[in-house]
C-alpha positions as CSV (number, residue, x, y, z in Angstrom):
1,X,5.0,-8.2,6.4
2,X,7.9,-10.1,7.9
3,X,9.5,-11.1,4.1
4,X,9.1,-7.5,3.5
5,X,10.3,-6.4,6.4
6,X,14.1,-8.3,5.6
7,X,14.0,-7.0,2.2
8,X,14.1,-3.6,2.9
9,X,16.8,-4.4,5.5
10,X,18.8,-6.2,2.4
11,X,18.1,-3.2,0.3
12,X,19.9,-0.9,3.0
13,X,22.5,-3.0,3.6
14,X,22.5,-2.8,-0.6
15,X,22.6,1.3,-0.6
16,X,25.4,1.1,2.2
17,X,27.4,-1.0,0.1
18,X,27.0,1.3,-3.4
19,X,27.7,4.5,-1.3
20,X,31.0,3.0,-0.1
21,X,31.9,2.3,-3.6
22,X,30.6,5.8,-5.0
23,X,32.9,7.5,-2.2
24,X,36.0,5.7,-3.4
25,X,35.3,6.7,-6.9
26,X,36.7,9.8,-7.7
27,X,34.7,11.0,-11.2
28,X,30.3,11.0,-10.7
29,X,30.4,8.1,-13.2
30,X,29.4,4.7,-10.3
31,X,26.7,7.2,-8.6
32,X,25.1,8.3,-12.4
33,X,25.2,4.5,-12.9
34,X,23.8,3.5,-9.4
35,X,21.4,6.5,-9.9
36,X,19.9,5.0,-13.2
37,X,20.0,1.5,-12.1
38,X,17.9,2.7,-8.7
39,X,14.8,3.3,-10.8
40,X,14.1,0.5,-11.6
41,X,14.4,-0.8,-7.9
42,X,12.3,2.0,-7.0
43,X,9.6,1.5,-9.5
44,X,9.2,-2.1,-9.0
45,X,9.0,-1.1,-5.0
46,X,6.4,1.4,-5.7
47,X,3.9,-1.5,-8.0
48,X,4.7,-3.5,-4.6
49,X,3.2,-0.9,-2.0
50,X,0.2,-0.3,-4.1
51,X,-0.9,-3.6,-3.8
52,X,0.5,-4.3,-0.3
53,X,-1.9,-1.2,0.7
54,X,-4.7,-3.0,-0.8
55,X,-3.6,-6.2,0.2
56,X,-2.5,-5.8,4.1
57,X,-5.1,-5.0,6.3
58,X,-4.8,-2.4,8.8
59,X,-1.9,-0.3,9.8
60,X,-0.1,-1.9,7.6
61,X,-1.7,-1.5,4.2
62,X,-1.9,2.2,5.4
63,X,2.1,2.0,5.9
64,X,2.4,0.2,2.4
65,X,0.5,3.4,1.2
66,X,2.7,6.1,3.3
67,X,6.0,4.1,1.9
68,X,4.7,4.6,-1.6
69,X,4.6,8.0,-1.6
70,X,8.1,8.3,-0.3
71,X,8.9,5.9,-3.7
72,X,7.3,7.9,-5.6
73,X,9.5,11.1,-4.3
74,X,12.4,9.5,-4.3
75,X,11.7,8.1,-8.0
76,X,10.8,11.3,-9.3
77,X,13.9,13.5,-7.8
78,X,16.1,10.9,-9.4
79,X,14.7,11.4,-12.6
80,X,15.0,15.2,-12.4
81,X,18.6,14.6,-11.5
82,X,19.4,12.4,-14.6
83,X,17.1,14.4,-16.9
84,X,19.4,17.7,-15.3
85,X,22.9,15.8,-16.9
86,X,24.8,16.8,-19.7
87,X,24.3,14.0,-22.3
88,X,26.6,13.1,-24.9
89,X,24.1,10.9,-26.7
90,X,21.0,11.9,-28.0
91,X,19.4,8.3,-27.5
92,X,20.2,8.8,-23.8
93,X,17.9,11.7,-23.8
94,X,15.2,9.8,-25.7
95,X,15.9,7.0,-22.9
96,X,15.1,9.3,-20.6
97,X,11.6,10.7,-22.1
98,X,10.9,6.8,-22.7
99,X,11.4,6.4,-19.0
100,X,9.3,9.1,-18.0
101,X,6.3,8.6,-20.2
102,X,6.3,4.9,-18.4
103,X,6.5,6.2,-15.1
104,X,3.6,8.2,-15.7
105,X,1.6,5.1,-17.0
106,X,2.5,3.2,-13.3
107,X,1.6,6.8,-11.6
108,X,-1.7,6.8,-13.2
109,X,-2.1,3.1,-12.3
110,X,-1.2,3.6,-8.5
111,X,-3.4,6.8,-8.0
112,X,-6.2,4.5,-8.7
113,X,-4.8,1.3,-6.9
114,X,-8.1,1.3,-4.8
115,X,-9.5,-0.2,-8.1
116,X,-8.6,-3.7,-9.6
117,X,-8.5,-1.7,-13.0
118,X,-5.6,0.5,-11.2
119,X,-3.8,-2.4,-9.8
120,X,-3.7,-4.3,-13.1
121,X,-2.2,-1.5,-14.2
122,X,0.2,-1.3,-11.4
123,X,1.3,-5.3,-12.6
């Protein structure tokens, strides 16, 4: 919980940092980038709190849980955001669908993370 507890706090400090830098740039290019880049932070984060929730006792596995459905928000409004751009390339857009159809294999994995089936899934 403590290990956990200083990497979200270097995770913030992390956003902070890449919202400066998206401020400064004048074209959406650095927060597309930083947008992209995000999901895999966030998807990794979301394996994590499925198997903190089965792995911490308590209030806190019930706070690993809580957490993962904010992931899971956060994930899936990013990916509505990139899906929503413009795209010069059509291997962007396949990208994208590629992306998707995996995040629905780690969604189907964490709805049933109460299962070791579900959380091998999740790893």
């Amino acid at each position: 919980v403590e290990i956990d507890a200083v990497a979200q706090d270097l995770l913030e400090q992390a956003e902070r940092f890449t919202g400066v830098l998206e401020q400064a740039m004048p074209a959406p290019t650095l927060h597309i980038i930083n947008t992209a880049g995000r999901q895999r932070m966030l998807s990794q984060r979301l394996a994590k709190q499925v198997l903190l929730a089965h792995w911490l006792p308590g209030t806190h596995g019930q706070a690993a849980l809580a957490d993962a459905v904010a992931t899971q928000q956060a994930f899936e409004q990013a990916l509505a955001y990139l899906q929503g751009l413009p795209l010069a390339d059509a291997a962007l857009g396949t990208a994208l669908e590629a992306a998707a159809q995996a995040w629905s294999v780690l969604l189907d994995g964490a709805h049933r993370g109460h299962t070791p089936d579900g959380r091998e899934a999740v790893a």
